[in-house]
N, C-alpha and C positions, 0 to 999 in steps of 0.2 A: 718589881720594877715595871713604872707603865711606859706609854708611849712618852709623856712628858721627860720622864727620865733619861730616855733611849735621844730624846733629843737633846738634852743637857750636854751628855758624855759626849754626843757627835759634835756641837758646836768644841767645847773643850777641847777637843782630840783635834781640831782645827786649829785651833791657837787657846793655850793655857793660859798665856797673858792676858785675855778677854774680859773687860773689865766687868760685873755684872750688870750695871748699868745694862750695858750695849749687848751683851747676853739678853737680857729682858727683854731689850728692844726687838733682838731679830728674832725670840722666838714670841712675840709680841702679847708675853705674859707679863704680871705686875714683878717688879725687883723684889718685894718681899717672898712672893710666889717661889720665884726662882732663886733666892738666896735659904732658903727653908730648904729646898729641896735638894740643893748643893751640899748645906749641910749635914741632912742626914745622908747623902751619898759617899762624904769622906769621912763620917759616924759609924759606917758600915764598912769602911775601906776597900769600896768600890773605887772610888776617886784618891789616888795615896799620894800625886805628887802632880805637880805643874810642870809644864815644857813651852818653852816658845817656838 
């Protein structure tokens, strides 16, 4: 897990319902970038469930 990742989890951990759009935006990487990397995070069941 890099720094990118460690940012993911923190935005999330902030509000689950965060659309990825708006993810991308604030961590002002491209959506494909950050939907890649969401994926293998809940591939690895680092990321197991959503909360608002």
């Amino acid at each position: 897990m890099d720094k990118l990742d460690k940012e993911i989890l923190r935005e999330i951990q902030k509000d689950g319902r965060l659309q990825l759009s708006k993810l991308a935006e604030i961590l002002n990487r491209p959506r494909t970038t950050v939907a890649t990397r969401l994926a293998r995070l809940e591939g690895e069941k680092i990321v197991t469930s959503y909360r608002q």
